[in-house]
PyMOL commands that place a pseudoatom at each C-alpha (Angstrom):
pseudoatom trace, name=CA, resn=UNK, resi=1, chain=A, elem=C, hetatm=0, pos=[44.691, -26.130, -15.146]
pseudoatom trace, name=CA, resn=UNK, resi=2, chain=A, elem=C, hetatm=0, pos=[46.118, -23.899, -17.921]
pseudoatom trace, name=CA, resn=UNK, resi=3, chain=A, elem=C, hetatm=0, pos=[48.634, -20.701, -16.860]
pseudoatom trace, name=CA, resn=UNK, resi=4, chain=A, elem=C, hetatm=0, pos=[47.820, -17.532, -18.426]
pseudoatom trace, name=CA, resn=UNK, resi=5, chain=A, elem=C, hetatm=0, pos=[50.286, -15.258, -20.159]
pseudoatom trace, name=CA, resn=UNK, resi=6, chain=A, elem=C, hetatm=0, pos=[50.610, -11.625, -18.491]
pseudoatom trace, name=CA, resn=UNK, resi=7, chain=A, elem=C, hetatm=0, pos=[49.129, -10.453, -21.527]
pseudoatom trace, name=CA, resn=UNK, resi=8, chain=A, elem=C, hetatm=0, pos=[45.805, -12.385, -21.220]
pseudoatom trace, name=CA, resn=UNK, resi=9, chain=A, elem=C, hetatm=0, pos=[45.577, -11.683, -17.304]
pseudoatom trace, name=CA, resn=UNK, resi=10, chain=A, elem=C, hetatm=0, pos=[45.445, -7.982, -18.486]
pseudoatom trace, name=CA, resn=UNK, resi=11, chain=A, elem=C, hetatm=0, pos=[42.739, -8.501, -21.251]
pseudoatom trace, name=CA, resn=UNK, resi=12, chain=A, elem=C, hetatm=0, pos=[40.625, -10.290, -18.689]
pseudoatom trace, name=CA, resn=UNK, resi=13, chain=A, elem=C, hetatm=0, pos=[41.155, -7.946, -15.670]
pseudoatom trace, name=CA, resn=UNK, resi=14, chain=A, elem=C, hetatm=0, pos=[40.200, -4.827, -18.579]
pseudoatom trace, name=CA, resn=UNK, resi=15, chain=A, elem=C, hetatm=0, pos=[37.153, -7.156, -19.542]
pseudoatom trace, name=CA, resn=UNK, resi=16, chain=A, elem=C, hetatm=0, pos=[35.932, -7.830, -16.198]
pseudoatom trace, name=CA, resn=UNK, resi=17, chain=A, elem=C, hetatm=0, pos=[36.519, -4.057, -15.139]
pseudoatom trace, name=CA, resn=UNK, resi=18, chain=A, elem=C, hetatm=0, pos=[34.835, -3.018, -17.916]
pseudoatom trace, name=CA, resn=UNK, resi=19, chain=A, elem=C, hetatm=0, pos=[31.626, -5.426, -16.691]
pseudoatom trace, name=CA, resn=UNK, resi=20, chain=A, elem=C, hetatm=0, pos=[31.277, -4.409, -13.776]
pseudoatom trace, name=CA, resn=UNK, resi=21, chain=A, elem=C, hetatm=0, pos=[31.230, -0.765, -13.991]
pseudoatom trace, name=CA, resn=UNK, resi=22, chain=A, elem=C, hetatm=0, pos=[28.704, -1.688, -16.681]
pseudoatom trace, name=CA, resn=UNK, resi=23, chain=A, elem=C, hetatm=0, pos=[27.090, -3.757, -13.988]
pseudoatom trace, name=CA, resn=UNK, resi=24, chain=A, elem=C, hetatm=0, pos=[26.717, -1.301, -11.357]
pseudoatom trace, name=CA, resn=UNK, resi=25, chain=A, elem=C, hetatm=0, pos=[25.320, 1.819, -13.487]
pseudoatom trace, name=CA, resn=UNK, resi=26, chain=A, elem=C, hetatm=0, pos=[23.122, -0.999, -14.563]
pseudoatom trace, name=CA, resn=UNK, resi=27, chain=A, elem=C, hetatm=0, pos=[21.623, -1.633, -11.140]
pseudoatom trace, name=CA, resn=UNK, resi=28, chain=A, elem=C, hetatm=0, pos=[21.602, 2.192, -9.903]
pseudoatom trace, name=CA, resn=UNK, resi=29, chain=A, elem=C, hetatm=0, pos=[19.461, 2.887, -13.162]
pseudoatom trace, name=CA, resn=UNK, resi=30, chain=A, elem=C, hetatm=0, pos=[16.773, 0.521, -12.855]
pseudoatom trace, name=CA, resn=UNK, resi=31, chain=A, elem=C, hetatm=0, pos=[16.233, 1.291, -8.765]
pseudoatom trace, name=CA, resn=UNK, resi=32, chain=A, elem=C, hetatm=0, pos=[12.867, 3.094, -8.521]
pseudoatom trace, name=CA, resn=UNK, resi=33, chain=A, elem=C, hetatm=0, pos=[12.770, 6.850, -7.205]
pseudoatom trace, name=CA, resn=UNK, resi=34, chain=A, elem=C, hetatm=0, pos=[8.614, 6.756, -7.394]
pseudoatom trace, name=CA, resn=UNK, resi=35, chain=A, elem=C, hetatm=0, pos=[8.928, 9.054, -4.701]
pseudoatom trace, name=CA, resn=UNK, resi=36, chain=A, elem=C, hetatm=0, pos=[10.411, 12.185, -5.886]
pseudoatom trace, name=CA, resn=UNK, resi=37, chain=A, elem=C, hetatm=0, pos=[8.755, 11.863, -8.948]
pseudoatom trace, name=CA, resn=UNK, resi=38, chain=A, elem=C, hetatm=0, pos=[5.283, 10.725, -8.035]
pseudoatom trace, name=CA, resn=UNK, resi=39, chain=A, elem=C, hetatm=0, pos=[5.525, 7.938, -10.301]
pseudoatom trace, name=CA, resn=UNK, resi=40, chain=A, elem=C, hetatm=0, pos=[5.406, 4.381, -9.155]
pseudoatom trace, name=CA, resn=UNK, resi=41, chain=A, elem=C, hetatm=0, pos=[1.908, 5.008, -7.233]
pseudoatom trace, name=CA, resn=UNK, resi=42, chain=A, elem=C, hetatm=0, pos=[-0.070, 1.917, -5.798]
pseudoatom trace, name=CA, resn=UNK, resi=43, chain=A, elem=C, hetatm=0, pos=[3.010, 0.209, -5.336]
pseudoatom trace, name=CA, resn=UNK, resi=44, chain=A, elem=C, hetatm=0, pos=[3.742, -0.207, -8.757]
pseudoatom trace, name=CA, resn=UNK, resi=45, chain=A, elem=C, hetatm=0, pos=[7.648, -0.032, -9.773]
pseudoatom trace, name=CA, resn=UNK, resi=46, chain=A, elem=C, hetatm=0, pos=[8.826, 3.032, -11.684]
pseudoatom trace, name=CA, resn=UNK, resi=47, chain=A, elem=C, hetatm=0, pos=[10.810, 1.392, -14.670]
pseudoatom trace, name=CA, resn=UNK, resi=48, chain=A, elem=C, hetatm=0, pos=[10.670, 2.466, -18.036]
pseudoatom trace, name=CA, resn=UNK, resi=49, chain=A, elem=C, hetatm=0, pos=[8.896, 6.347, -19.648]
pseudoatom trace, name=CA, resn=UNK, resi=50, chain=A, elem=C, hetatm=0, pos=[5.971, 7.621, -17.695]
pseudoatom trace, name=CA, resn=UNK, resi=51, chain=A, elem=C, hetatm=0, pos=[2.872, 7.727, -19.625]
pseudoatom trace, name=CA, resn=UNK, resi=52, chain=A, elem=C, hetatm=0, pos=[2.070, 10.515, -21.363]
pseudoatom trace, name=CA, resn=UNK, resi=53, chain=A, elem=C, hetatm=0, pos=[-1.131, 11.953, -19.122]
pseudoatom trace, name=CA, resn=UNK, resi=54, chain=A, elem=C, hetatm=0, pos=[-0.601, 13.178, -15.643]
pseudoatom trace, name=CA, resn=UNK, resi=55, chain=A, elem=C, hetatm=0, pos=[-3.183, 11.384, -13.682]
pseudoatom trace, name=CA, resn=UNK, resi=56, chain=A, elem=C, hetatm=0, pos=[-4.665, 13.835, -10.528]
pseudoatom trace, name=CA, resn=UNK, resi=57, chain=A, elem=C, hetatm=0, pos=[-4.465, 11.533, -6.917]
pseudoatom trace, name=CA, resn=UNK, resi=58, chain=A, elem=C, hetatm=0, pos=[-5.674, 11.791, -3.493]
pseudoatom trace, name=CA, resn=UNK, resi=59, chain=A, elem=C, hetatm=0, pos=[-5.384, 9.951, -0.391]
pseudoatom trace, name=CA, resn=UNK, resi=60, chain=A, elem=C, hetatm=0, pos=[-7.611, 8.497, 1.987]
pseudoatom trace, name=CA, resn=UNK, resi=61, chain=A, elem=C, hetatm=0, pos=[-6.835, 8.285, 5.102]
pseudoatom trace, name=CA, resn=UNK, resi=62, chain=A, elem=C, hetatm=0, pos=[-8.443, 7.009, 8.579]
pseudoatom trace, name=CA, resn=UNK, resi=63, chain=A, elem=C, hetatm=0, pos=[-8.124, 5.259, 11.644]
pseudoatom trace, name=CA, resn=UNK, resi=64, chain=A, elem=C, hetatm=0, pos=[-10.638, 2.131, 12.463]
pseudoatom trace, name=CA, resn=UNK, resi=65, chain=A, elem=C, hetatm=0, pos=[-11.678, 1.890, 16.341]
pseudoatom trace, name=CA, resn=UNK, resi=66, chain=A, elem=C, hetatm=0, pos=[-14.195, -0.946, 18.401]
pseudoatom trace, name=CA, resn=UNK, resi=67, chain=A, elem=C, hetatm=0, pos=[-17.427, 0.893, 19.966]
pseudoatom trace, name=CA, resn=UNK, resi=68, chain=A, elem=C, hetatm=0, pos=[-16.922, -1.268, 22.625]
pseudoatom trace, name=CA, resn=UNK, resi=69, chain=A, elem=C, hetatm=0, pos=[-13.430, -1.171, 24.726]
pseudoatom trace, name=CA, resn=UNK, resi=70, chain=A, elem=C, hetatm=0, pos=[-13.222, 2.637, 24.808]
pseudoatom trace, name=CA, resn=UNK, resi=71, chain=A, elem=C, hetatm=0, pos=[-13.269, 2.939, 21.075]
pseudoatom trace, name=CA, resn=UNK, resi=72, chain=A, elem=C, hetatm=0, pos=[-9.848, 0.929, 21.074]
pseudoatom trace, name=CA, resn=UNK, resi=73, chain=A, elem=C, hetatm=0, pos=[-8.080, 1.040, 17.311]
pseudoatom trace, name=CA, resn=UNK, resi=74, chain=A, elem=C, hetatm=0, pos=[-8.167, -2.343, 15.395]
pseudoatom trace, name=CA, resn=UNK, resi=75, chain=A, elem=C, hetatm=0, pos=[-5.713, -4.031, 13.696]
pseudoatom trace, name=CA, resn=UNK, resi=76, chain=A, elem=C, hetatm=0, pos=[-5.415, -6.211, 10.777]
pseudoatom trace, name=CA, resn=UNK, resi=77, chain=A, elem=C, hetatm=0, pos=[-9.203, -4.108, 9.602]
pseudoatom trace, name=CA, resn=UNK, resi=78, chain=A, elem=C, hetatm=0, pos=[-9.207, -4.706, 5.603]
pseudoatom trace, name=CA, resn=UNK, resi=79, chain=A, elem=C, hetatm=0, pos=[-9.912, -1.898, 3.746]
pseudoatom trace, name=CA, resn=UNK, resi=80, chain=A, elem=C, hetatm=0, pos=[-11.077, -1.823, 0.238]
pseudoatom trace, name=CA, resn=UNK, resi=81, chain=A, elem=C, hetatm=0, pos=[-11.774, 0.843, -1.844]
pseudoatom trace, name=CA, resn=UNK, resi=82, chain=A, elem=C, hetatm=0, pos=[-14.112, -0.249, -4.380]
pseudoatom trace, name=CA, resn=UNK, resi=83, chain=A, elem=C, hetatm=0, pos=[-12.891, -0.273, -8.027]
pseudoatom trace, name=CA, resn=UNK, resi=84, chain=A, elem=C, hetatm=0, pos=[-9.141, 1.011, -6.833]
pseudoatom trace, name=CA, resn=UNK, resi=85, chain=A, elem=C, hetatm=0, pos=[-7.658, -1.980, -5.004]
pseudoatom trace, name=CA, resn=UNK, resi=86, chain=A, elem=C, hetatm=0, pos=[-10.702, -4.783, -5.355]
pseudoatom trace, name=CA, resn=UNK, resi=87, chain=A, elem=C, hetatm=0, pos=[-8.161, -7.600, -5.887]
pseudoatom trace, name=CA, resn=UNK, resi=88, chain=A, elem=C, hetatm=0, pos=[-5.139, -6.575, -3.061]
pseudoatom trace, name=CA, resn=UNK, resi=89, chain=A, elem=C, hetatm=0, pos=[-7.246, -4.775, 0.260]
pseudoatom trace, name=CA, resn=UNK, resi=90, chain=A, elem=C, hetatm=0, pos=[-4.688, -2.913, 3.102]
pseudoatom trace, name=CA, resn=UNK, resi=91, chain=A, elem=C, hetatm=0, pos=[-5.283, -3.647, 6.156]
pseudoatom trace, name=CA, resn=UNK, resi=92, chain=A, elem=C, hetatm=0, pos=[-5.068, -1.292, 9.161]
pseudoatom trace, name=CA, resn=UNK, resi=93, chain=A, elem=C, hetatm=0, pos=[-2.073, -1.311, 11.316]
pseudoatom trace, name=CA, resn=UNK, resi=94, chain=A, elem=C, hetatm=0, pos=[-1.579, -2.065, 14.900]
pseudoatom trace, name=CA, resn=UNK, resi=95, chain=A, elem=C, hetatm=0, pos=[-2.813, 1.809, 15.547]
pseudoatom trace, name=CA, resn=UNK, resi=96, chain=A, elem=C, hetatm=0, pos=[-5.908, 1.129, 13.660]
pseudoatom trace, name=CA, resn=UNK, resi=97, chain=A, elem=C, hetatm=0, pos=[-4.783, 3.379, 10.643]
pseudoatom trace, name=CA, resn=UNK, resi=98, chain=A, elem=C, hetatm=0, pos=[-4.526, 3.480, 6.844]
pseudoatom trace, name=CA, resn=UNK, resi=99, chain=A, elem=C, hetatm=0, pos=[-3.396, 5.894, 4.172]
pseudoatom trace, name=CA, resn=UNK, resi=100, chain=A, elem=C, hetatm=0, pos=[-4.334, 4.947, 0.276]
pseudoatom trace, name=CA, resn=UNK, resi=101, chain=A, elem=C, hetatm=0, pos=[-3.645, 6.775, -2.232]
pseudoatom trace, name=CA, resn=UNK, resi=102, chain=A, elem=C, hetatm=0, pos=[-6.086, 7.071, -4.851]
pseudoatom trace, name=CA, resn=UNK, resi=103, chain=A, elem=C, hetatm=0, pos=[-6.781, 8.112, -8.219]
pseudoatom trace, name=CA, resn=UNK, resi=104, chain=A, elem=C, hetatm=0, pos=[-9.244, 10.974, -8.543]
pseudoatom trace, name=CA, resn=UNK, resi=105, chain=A, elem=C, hetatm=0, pos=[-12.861, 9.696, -9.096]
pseudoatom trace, name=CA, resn=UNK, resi=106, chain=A, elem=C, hetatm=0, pos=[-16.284, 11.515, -8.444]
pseudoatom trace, name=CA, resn=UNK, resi=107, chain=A, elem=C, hetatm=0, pos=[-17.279, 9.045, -5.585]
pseudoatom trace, name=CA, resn=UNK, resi=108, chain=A, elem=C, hetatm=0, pos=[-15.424, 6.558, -3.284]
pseudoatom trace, name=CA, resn=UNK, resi=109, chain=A, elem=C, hetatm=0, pos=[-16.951, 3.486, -1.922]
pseudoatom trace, name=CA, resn=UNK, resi=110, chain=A, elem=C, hetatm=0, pos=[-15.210, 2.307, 1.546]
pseudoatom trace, name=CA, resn=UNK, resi=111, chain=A, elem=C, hetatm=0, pos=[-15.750, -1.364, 2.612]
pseudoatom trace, name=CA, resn=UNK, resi=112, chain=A, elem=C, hetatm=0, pos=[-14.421, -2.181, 5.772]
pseudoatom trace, name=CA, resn=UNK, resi=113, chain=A, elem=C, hetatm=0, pos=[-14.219, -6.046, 6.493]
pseudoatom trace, name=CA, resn=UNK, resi=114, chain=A, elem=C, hetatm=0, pos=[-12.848, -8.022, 9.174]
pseudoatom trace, name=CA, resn=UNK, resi=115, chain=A, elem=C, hetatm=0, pos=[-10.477, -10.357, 8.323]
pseudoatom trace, name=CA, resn=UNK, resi=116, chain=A, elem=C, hetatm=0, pos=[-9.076, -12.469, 11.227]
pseudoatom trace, name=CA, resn=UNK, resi=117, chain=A, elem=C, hetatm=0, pos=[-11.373, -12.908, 13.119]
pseudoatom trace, name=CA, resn=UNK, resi=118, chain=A, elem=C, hetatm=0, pos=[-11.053, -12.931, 17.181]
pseudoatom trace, name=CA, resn=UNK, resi=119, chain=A, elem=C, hetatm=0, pos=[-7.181, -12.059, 16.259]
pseudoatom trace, name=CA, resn=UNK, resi=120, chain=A, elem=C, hetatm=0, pos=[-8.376, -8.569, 16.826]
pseudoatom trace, name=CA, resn=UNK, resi=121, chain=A, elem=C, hetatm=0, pos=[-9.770, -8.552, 19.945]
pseudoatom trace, name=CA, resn=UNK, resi=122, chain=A, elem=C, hetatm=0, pos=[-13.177, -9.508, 18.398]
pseudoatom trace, name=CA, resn=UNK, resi=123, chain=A, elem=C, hetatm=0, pos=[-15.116, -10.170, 15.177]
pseudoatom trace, name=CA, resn=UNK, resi=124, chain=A, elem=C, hetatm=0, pos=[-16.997, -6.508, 13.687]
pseudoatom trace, name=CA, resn=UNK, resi=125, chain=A, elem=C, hetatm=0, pos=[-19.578, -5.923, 11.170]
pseudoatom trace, name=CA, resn=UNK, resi=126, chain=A, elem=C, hetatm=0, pos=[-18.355, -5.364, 7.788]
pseudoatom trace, name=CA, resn=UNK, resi=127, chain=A, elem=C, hetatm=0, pos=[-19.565, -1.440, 7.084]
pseudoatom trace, name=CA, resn=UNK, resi=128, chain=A, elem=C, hetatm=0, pos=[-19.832, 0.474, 4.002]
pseudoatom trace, name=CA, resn=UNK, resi=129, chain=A, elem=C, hetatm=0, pos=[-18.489, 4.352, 3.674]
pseudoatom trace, name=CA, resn=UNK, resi=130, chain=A, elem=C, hetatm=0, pos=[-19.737, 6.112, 0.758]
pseudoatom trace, name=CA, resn=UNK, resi=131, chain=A, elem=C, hetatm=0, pos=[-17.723, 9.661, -0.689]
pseudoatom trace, name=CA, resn=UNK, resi=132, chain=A, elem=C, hetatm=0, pos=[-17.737, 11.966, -2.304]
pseudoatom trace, name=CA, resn=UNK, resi=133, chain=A, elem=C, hetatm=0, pos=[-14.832, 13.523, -4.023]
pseudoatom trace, name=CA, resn=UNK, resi=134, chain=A, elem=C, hetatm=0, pos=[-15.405, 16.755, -2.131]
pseudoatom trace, name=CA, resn=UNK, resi=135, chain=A, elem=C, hetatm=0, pos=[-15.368, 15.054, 0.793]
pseudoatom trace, name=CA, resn=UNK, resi=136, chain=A, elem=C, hetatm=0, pos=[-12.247, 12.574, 0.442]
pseudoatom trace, name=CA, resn=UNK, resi=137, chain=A, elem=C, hetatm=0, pos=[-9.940, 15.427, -0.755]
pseudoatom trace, name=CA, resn=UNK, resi=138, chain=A, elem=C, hetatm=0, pos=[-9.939, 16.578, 3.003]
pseudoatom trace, name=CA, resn=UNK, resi=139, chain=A, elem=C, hetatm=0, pos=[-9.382, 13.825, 4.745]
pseudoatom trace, name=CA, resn=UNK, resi=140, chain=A, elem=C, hetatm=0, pos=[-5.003, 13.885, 4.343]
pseudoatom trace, name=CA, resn=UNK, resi=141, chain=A, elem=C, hetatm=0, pos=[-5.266, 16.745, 7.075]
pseudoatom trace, name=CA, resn=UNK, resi=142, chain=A, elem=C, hetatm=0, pos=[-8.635, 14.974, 8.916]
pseudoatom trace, name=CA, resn=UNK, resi=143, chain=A, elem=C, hetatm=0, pos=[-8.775, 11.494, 8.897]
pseudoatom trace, name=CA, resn=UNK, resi=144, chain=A, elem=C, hetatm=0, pos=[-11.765, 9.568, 8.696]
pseudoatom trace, name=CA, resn=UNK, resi=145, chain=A, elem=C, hetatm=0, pos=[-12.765, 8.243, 12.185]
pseudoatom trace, name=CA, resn=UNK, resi=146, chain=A, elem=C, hetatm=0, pos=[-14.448, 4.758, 11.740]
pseudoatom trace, name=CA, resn=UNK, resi=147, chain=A, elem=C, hetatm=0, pos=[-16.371, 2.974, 14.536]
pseudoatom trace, name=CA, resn=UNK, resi=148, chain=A, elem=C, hetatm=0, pos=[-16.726, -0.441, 14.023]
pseudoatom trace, name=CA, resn=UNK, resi=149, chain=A, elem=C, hetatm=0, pos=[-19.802, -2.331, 15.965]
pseudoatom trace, name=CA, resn=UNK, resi=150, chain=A, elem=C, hetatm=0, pos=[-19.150, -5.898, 17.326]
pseudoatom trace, name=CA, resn=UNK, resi=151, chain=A, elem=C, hetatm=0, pos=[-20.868, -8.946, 16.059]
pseudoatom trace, name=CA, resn=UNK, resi=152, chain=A, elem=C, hetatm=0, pos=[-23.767, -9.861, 18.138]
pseudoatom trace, name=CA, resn=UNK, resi=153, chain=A, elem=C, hetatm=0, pos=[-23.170, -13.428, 19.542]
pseudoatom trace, name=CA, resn=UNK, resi=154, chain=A, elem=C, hetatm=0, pos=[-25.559, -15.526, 19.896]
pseudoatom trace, name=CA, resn=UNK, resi=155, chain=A, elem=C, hetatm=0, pos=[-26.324, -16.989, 23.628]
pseudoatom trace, name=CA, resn=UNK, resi=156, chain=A, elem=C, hetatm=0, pos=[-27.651, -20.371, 24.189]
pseudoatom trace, name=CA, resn=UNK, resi=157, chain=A, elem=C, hetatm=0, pos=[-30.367, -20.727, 26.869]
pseudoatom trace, name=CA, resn=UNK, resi=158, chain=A, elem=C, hetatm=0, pos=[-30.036, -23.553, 28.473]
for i in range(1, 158): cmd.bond("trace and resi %d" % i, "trace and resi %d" % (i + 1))
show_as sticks, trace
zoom trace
């Protein structure tokens, strides 16, 4: 192993100083702040200029209950708005609910699928919720309530 002068130590110590304050402004930078400044929607990160149009949103919001059960809320519900978020659906949480935001349209298309199965206490009907954009810019204060119907099973007489 080869000893280093005093000299060098203090080049290197100025050099690796020097990197890591580099470093650090670096990675406080590039950390998203979508939030505060409403870019970085649909989960998207907020690196680099913003475009240069300011694009109007809205979100839909609603919570996804059984008919049956005392209109219990379901979980794991997918939820797909049709021609937002085809390719990646939400799915409802363990209160039945989901908020998505949106970019303006004239009408929304809701598709409500179930995805697991019995998981859920049950397998539904996949239903179809068609709005307006009157009608969805409400629904941040009142959410949608969705009712779900069970599958009908099928009984073998024996």
């Amino acid at each position: 192993m080869m000893k280093l002068s005093e000299r060098s130590r203090k080049v290197l110590r100025a050099i690796y100083k020097g990197l890591g304050v580099t470093a650090v402004s670096l990675v406080f930078n590039s950390c998203p702040t979508g939030v505060e400044t409403g870019w970085g929607a649909y989960g998207m990160p907020a690196y680099g200029m913003p475009p240069d149009y300011v694009q109007e949103e809205l979100c839909i919001r609603g919570q996804v209950r059984a008919k049956i059960d005392n209109y219990k809320p379901i979980k794991g519900i997918a939820v797909i708005i049709d021609g937002v978020n085809n390719n990646y659906p939400y799915t409802t949480s363990i209160f039945g609910d989901f908020n998505i935001w949106v970019p303006m349209q004239e009408e929304y298309t809701i598709i409500l699928t179930d995805i697991d199965g019995d998981r859920n206490g049950g397998r539904f009907k996949q239903l179809e919720i068609s709005l307006t954009a009157e009608e969805a810019q409400f629904l941040y204060e009142d959410p949608l309530l969705i009712d779900l119907e069970p599958e009908t099973e099928i009984i073998n007489a024996e």
